[in-house]
mmCIF file of the N, C-alpha and C atoms, coordinates in Angstrom:
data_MODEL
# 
_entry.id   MODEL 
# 
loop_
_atom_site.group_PDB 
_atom_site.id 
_atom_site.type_symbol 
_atom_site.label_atom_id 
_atom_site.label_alt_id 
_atom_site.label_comp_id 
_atom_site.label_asym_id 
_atom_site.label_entity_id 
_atom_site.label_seq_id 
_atom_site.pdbx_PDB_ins_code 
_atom_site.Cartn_x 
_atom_site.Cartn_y 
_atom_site.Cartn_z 
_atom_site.occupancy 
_atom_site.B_iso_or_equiv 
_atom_site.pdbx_formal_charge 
_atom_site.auth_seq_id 
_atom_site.auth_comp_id 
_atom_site.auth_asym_id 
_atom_site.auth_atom_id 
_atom_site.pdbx_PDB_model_num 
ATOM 1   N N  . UNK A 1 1  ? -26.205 43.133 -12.071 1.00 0.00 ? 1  UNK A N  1 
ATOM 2   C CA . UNK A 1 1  ? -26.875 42.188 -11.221 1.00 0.00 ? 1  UNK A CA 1 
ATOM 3   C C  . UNK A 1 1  ? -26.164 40.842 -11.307 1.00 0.00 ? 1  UNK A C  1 
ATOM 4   N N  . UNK A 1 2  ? -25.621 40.479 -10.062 1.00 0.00 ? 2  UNK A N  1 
ATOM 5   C CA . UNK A 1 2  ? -25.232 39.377 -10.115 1.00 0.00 ? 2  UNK A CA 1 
ATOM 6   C C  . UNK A 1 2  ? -25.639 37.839 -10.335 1.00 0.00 ? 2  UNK A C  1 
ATOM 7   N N  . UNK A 1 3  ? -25.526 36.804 -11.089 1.00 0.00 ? 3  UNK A N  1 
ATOM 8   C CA . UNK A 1 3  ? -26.417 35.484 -11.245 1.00 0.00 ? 3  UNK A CA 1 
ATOM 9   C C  . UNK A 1 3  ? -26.506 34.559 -10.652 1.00 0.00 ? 3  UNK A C  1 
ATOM 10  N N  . UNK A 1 4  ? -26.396 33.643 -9.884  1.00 0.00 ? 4  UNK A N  1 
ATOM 11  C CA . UNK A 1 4  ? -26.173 32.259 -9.209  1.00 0.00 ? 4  UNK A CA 1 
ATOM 12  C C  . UNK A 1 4  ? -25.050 31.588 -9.755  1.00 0.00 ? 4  UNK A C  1 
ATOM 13  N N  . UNK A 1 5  ? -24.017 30.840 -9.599  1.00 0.00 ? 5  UNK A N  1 
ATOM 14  C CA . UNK A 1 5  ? -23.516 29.953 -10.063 1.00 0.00 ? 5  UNK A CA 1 
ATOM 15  C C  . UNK A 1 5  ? -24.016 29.247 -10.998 1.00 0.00 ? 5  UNK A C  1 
ATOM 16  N N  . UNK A 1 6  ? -24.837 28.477 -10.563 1.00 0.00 ? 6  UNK A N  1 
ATOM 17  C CA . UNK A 1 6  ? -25.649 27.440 -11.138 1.00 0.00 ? 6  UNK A CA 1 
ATOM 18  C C  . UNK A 1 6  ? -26.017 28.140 -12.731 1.00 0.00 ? 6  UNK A C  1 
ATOM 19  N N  . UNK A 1 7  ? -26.713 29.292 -13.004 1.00 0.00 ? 7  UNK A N  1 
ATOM 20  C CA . UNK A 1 7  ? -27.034 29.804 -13.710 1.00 0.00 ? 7  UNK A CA 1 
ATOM 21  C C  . UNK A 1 7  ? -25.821 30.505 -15.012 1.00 0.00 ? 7  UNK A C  1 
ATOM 22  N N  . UNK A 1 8  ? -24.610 30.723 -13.684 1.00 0.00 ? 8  UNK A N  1 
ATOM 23  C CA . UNK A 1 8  ? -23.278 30.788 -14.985 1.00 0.00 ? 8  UNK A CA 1 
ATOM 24  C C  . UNK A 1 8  ? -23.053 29.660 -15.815 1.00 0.00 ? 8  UNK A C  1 
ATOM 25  N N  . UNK A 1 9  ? -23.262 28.238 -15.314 1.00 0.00 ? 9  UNK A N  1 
ATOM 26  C CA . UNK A 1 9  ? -22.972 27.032 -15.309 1.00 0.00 ? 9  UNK A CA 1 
ATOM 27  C C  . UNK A 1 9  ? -23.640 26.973 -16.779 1.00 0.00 ? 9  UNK A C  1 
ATOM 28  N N  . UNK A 1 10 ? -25.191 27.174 -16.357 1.00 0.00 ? 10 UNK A N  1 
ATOM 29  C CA . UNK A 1 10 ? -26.416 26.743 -17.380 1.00 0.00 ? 10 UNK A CA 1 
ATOM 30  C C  . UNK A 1 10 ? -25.686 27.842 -18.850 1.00 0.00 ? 10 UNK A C  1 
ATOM 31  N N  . UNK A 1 11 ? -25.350 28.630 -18.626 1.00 0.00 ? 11 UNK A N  1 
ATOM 32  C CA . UNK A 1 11 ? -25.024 29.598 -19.942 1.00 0.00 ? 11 UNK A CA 1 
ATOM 33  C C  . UNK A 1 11 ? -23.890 29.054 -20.693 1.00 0.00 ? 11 UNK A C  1 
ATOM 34  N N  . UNK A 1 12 ? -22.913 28.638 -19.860 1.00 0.00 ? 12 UNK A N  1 
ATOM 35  C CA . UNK A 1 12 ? -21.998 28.158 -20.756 1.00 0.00 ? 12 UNK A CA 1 
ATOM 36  C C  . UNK A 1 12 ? -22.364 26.718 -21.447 1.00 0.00 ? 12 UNK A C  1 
ATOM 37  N N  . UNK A 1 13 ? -23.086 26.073 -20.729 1.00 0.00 ? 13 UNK A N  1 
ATOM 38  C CA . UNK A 1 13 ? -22.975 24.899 -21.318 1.00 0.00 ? 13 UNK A CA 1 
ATOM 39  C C  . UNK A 1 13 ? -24.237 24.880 -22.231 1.00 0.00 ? 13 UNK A C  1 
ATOM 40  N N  . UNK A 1 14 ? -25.052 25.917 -22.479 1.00 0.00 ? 14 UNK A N  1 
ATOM 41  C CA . UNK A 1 14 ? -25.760 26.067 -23.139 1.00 0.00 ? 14 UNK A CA 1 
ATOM 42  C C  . UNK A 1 14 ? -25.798 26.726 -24.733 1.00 0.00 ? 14 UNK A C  1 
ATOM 43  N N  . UNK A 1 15 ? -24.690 27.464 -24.604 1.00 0.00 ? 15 UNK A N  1 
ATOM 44  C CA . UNK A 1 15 ? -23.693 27.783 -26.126 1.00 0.00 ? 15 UNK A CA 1 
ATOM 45  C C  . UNK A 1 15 ? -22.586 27.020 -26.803 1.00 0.00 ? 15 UNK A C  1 
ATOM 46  N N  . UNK A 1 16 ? -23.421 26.755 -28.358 1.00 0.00 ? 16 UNK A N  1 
ATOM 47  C CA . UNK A 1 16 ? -22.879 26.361 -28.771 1.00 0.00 ? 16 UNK A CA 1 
ATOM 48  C C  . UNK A 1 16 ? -21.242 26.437 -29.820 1.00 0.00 ? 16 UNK A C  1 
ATOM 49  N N  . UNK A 1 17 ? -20.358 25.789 -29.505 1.00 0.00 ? 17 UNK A N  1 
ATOM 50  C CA . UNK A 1 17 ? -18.968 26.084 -29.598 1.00 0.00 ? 17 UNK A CA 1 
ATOM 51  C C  . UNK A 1 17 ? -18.899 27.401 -31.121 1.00 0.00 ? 17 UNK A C  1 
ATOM 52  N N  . UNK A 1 18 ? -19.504 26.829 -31.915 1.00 0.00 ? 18 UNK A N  1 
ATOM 53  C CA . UNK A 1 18 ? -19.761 27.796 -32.837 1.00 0.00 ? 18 UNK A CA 1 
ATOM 54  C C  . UNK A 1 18 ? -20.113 29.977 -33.309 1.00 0.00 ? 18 UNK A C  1 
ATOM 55  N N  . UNK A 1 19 ? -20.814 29.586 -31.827 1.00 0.00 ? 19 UNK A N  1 
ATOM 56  C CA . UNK A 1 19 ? -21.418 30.881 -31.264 1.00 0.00 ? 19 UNK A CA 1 
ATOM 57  C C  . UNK A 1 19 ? -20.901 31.679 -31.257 1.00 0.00 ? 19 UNK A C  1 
ATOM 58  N N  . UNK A 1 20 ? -20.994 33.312 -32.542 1.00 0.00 ? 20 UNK A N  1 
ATOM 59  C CA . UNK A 1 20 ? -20.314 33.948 -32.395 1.00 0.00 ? 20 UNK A CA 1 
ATOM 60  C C  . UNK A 1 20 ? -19.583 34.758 -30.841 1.00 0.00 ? 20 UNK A C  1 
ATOM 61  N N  . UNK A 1 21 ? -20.553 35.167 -30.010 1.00 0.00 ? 21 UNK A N  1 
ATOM 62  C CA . UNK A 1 21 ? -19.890 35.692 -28.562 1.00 0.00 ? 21 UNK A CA 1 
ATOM 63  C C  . UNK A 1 21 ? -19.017 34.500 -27.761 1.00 0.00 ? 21 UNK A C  1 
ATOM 64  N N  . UNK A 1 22 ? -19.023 33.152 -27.968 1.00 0.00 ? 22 UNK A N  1 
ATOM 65  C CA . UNK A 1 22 ? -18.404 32.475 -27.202 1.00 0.00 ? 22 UNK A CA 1 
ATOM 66  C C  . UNK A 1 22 ? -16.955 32.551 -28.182 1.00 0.00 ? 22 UNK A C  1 
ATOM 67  N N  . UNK A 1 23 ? -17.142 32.460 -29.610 1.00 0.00 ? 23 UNK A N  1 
ATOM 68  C CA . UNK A 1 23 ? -16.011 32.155 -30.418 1.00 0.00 ? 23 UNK A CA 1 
ATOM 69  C C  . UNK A 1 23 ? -15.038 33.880 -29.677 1.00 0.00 ? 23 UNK A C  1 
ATOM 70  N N  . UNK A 1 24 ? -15.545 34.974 -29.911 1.00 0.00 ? 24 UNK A N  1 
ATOM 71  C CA . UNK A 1 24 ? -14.988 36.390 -30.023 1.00 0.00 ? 24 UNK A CA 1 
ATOM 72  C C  . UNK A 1 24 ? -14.696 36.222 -28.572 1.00 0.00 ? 24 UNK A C  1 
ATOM 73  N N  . UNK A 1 25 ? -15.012 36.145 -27.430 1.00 0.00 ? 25 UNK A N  1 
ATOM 74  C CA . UNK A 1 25 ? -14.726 35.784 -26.360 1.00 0.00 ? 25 UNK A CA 1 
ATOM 75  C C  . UNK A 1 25 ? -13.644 35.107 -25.835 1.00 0.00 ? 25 UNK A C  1 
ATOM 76  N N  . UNK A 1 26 ? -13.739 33.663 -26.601 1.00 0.00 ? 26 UNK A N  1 
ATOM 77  C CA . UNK A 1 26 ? -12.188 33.150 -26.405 1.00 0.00 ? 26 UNK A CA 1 
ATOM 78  C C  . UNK A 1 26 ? -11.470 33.766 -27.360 1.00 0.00 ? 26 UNK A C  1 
ATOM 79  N N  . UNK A 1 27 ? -11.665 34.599 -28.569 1.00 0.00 ? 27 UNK A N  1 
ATOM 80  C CA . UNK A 1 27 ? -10.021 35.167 -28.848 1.00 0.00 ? 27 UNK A CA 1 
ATOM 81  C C  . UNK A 1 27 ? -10.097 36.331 -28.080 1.00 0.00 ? 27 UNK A C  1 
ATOM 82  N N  . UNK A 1 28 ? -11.143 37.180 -28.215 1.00 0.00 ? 28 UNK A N  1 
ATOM 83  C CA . UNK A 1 28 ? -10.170 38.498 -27.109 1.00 0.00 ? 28 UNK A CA 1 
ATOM 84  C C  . UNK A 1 28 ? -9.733  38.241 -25.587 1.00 0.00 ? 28 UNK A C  1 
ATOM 85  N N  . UNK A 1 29 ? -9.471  37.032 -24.885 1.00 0.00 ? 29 UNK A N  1 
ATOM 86  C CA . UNK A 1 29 ? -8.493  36.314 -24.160 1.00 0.00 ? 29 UNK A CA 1 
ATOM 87  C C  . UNK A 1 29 ? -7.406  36.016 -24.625 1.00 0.00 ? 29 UNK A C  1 
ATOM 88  N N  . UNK A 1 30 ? -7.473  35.032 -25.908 1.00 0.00 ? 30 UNK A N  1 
ATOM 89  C CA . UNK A 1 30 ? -6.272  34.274 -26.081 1.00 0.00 ? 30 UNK A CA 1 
ATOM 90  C C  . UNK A 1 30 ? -5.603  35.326 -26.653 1.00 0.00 ? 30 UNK A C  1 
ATOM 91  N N  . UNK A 1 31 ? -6.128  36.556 -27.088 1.00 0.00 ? 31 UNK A N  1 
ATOM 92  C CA . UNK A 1 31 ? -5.048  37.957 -27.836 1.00 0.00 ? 31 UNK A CA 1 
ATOM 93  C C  . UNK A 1 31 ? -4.552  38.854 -26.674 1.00 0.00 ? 31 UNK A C  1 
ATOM 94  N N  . UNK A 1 32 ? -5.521  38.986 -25.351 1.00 0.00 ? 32 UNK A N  1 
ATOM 95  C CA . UNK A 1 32 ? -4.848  39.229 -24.654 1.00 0.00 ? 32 UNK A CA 1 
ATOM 96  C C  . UNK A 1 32 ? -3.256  38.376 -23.585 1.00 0.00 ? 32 UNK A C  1 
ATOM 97  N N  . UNK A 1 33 ? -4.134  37.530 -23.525 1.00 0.00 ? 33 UNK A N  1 
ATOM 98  C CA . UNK A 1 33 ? -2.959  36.725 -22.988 1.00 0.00 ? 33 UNK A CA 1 
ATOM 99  C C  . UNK A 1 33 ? -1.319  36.759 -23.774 1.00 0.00 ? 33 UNK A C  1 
ATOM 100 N N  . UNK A 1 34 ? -1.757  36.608 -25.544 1.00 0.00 ? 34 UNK A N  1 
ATOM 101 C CA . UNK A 1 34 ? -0.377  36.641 -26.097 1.00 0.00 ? 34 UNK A CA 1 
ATOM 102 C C  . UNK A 1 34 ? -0.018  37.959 -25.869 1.00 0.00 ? 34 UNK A C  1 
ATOM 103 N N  . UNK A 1 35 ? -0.720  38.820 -25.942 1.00 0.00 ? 35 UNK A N  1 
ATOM 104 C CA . UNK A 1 35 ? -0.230  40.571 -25.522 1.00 0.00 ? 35 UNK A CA 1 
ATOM 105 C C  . UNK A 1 35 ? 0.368   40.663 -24.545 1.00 0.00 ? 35 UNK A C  1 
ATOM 106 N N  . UNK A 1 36 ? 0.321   40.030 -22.902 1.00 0.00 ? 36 UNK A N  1 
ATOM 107 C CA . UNK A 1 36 ? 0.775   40.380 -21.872 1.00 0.00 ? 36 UNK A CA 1 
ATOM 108 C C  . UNK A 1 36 ? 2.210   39.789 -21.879 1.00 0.00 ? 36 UNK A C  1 
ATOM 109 N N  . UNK A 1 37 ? 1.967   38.319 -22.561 1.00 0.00 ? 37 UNK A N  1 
ATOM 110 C CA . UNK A 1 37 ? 3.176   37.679 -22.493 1.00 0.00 ? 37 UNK A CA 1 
ATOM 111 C C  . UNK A 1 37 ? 4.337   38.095 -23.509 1.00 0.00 ? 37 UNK A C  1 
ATOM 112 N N  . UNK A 1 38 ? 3.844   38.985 -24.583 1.00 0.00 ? 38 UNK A N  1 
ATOM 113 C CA . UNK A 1 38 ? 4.906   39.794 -25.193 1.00 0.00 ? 38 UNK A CA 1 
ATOM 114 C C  . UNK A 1 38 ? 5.170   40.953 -24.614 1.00 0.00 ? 38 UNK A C  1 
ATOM 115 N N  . UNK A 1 39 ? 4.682   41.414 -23.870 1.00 0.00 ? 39 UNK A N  1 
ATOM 116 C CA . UNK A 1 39 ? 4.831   42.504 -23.062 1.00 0.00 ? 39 UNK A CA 1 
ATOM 117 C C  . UNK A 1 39 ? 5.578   42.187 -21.825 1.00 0.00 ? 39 UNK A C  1 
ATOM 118 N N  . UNK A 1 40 ? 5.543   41.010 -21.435 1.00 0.00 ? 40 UNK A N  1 
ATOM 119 C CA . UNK A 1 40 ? 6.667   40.409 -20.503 1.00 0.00 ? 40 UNK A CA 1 
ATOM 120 C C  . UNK A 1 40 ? 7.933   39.980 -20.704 1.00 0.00 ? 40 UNK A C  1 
ATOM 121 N N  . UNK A 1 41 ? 8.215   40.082 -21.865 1.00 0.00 ? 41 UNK A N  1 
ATOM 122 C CA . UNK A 1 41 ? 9.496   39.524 -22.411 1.00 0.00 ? 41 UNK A CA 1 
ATOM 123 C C  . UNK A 1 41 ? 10.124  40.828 -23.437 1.00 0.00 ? 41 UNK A C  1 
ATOM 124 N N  . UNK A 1 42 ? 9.478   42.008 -23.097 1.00 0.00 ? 42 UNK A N  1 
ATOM 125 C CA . UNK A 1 42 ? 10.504  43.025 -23.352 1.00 0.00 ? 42 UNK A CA 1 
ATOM 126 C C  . UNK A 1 42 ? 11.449  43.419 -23.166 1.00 0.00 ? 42 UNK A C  1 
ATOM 127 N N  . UNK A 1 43 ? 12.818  43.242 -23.506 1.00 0.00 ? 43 UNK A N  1 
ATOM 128 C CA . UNK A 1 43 ? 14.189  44.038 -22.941 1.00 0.00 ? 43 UNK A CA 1 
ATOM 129 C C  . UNK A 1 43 ? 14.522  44.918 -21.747 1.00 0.00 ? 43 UNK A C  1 
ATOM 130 N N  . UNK A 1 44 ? 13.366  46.270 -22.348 1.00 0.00 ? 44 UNK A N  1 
ATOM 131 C CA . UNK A 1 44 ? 13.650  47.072 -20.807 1.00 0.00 ? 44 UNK A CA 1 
ATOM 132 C C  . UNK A 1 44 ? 12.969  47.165 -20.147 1.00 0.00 ? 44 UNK A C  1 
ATOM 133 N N  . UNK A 1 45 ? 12.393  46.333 -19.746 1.00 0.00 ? 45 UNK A N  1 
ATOM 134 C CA . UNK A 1 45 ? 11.220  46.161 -18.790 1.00 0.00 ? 45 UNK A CA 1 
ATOM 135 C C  . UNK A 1 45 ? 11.472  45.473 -17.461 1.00 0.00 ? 45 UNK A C  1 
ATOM 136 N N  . UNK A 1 46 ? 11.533  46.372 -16.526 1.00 0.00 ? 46 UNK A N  1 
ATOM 137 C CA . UNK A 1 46 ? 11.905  46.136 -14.914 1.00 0.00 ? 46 UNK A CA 1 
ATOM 138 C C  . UNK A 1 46 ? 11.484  44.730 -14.529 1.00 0.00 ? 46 UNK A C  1 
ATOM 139 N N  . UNK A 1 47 ? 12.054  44.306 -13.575 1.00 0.00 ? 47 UNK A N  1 
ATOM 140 C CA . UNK A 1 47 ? 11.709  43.042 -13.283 1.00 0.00 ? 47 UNK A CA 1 
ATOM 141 C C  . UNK A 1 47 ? 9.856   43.119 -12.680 1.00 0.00 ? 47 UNK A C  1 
ATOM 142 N N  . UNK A 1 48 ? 9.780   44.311 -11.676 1.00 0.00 ? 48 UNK A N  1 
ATOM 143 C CA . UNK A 1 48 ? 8.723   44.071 -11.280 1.00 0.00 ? 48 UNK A CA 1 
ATOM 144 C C  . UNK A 1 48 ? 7.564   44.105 -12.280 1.00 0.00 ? 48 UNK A C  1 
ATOM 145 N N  . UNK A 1 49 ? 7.932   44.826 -13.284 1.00 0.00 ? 49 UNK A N  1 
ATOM 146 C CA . UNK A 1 49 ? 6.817   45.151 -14.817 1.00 0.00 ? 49 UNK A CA 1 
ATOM 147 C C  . UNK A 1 49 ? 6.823   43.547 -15.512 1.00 0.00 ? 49 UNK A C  1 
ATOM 148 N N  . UNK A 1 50 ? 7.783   43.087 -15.152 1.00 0.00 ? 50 UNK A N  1 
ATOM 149 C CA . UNK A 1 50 ? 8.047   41.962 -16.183 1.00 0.00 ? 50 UNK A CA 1 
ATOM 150 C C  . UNK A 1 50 ? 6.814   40.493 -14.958 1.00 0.00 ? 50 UNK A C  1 
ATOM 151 N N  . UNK A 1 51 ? 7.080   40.721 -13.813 1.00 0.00 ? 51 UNK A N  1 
ATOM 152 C CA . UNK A 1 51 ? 6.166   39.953 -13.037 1.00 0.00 ? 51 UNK A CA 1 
ATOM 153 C C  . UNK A 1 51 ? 4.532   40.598 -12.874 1.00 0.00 ? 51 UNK A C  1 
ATOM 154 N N  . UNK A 1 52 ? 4.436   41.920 -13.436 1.00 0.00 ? 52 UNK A N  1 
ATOM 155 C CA . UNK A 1 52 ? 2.800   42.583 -13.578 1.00 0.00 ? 52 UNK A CA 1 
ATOM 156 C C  . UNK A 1 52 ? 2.587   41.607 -14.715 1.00 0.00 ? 52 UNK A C  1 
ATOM 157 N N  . UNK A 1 53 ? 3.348   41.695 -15.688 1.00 0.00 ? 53 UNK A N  1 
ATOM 158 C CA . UNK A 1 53 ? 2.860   41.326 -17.037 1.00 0.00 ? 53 UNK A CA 1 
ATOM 159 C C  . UNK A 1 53 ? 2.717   39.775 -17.010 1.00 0.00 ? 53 UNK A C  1 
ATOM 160 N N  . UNK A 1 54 ? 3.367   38.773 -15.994 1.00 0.00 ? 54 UNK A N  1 
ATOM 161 C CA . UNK A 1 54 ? 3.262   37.640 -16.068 1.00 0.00 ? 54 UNK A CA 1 
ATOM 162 C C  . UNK A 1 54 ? 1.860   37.700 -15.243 1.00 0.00 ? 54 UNK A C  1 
ATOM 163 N N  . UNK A 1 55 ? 1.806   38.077 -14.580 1.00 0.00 ? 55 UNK A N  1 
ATOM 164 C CA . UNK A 1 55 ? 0.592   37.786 -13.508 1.00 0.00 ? 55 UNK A CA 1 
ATOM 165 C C  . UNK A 1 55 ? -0.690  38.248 -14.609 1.00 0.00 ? 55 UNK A C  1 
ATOM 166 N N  . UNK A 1 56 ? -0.891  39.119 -14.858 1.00 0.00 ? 56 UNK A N  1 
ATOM 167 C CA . UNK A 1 56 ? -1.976  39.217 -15.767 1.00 0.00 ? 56 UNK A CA 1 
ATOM 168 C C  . UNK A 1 56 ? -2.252  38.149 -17.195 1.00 0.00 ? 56 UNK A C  1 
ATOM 169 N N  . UNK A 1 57 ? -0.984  37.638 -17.756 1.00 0.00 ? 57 UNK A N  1 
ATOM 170 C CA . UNK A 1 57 ? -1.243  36.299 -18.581 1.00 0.00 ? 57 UNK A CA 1 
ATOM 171 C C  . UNK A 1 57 ? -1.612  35.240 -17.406 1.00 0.00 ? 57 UNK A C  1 
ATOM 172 N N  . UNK A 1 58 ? -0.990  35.390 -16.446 1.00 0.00 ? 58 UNK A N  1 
ATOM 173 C CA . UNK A 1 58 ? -1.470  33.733 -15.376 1.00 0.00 ? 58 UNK A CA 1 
ATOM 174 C C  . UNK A 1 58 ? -3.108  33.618 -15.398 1.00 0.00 ? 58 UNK A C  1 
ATOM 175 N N  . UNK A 1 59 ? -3.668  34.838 -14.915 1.00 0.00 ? 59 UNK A N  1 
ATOM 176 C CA . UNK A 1 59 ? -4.480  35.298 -14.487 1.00 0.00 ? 59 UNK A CA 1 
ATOM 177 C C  . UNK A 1 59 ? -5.861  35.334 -15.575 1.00 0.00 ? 59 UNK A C  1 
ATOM 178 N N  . UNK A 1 60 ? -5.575  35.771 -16.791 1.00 0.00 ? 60 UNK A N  1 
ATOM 179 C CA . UNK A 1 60 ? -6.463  35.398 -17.830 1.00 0.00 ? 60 UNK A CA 1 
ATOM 180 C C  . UNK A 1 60 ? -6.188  34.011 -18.466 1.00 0.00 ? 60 UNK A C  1 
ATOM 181 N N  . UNK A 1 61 ? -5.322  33.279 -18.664 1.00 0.00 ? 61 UNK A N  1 
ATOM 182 C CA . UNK A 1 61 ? -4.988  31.890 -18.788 1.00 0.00 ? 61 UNK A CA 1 
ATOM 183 C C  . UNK A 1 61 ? -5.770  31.196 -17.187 1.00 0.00 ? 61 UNK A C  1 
ATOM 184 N N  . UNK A 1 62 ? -5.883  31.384 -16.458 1.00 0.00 ? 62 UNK A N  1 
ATOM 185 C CA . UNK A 1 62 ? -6.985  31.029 -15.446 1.00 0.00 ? 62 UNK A CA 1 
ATOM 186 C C  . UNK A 1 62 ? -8.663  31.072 -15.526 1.00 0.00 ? 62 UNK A C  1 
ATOM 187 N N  . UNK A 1 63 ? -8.920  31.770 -16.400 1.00 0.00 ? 63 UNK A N  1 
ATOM 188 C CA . UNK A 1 63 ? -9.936  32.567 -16.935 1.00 0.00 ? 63 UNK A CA 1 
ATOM 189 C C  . UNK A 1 63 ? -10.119 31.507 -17.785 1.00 0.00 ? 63 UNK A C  1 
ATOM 190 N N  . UNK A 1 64 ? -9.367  31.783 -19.050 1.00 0.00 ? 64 UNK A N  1 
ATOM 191 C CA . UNK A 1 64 ? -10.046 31.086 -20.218 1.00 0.00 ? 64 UNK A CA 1 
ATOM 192 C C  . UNK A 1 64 ? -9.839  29.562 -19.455 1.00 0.00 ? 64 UNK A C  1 
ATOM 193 N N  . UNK A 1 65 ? -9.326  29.128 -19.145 1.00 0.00 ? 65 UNK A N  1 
ATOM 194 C CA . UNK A 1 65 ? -9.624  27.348 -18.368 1.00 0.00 ? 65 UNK A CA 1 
ATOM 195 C C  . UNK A 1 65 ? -10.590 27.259 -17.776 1.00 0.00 ? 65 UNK A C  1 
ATOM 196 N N  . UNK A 1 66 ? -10.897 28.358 -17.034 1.00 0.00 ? 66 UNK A N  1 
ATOM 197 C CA . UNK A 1 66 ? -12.434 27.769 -16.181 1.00 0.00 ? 66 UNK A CA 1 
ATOM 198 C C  . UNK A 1 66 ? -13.437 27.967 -17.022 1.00 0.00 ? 66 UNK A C  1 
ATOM 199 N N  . UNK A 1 67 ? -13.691 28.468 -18.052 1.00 0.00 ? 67 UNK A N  1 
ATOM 200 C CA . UNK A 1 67 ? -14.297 28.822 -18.823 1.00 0.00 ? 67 UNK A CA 1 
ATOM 201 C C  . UNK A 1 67 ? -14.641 27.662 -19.542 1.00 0.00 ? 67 UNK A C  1 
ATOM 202 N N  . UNK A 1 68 ? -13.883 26.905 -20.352 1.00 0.00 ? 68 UNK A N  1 
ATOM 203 C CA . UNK A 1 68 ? -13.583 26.178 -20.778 1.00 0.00 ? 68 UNK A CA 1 
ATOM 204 C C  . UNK A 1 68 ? -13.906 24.431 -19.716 1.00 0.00 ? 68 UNK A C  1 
ATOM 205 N N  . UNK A 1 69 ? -13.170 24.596 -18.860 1.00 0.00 ? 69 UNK A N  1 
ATOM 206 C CA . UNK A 1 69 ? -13.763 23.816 -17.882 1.00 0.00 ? 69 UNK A CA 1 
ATOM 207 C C  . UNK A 1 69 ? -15.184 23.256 -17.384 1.00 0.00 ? 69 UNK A C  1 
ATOM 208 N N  . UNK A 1 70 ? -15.787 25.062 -17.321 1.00 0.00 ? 70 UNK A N  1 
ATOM 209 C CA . UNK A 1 70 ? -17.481 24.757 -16.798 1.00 0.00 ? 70 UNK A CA 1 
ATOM 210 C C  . UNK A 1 70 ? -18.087 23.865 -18.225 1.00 0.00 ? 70 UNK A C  1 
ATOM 211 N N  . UNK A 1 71 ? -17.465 24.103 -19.433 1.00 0.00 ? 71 UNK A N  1 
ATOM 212 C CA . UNK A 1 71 ? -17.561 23.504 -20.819 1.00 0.00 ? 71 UNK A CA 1 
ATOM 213 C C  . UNK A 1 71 ? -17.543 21.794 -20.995 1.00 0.00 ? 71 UNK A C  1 
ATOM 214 N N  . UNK A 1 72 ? -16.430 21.804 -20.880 1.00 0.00 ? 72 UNK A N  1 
ATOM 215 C CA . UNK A 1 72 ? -15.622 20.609 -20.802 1.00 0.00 ? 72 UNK A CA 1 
ATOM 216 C C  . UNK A 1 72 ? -16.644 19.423 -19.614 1.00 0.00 ? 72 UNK A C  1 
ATOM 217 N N  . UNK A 1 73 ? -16.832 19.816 -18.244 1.00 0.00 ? 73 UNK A N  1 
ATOM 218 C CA . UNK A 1 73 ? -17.474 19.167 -17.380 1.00 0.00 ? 73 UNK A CA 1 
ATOM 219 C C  . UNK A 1 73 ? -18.511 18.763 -17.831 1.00 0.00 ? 73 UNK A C  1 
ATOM 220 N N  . UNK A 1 74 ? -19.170 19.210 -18.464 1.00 0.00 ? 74 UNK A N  1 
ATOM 221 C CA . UNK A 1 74 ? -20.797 19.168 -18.967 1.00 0.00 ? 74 UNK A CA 1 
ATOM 222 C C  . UNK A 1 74 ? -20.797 18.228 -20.263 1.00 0.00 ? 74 UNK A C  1 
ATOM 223 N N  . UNK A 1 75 ? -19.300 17.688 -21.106 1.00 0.00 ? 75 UNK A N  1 
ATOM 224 C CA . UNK A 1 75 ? -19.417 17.120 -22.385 1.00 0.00 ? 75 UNK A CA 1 
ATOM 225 C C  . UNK A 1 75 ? -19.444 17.925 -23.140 1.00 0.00 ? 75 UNK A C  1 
ATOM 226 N N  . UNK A 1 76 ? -19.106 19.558 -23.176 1.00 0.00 ? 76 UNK A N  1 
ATOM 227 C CA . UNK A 1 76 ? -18.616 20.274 -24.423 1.00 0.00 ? 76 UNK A CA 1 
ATOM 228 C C  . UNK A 1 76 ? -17.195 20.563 -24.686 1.00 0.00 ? 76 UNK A C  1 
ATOM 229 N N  . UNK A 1 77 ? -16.762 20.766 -25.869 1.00 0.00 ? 77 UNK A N  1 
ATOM 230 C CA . UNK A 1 77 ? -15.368 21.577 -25.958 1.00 0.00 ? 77 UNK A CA 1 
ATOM 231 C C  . UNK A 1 77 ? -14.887 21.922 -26.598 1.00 0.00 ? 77 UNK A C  1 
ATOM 232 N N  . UNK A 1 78 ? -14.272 23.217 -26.776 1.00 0.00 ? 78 UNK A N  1 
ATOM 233 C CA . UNK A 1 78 ? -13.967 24.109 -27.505 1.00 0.00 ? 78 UNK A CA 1 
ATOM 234 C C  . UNK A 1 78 ? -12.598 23.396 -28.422 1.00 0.00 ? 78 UNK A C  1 
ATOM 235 N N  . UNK A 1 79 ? -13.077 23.084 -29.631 1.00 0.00 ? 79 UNK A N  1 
ATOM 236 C CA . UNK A 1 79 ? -12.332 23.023 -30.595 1.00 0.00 ? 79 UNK A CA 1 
ATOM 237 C C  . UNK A 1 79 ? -12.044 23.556 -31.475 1.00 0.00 ? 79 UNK A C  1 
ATOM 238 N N  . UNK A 1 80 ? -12.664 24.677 -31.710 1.00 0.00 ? 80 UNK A N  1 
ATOM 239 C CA . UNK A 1 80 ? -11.907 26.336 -32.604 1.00 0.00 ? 80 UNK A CA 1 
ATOM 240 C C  . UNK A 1 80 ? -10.943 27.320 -32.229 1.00 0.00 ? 80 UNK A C  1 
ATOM 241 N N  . UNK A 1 81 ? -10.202 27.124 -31.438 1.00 0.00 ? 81 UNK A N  1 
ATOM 242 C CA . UNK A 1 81 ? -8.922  27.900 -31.172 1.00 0.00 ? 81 UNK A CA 1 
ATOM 243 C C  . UNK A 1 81 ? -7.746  27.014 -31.735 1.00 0.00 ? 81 UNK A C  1 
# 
């Protein structure tokens, strides 16, 4: 079921930086992101594999910013990474 905006808004800025699901959350991003981007800078890895693998770090590095963002706007911010 999908939520309102407004209501994504209210959740994030309603957890505190500490919080285990917000803490585990931003690392299984920031572990994926370093995963894709080592996975992009493999040797034999085709150019077009090598631009999948960038696009999916762009793409979750987009992620964790807005994330962070809806955070940030409100006067919170993530200072445990």
């Amino acid at each position: 079921m999908r939520i309102s905006q407004e209501k994504v808004v209210e959740a994030f800025i309603s957890v505190m930086d500490g919080d285990p699901f917000y803490r585990a959350m931003n690392q299984v991003i920031t572990d994926q992101i370093d995963s894709e981007v080592l996975n992009s800078i493999q040797p034999d890895l085709s150019d077009s594999g090598r631009a999948y693998n960038c696009g999916r770090a762009a793409a979750l590095k987009d992620l964790y910013e807005y994330f962070n963002t809806l955070r940030s706007a409100n006067g919170l911010t993530d200072q445990s990474n």
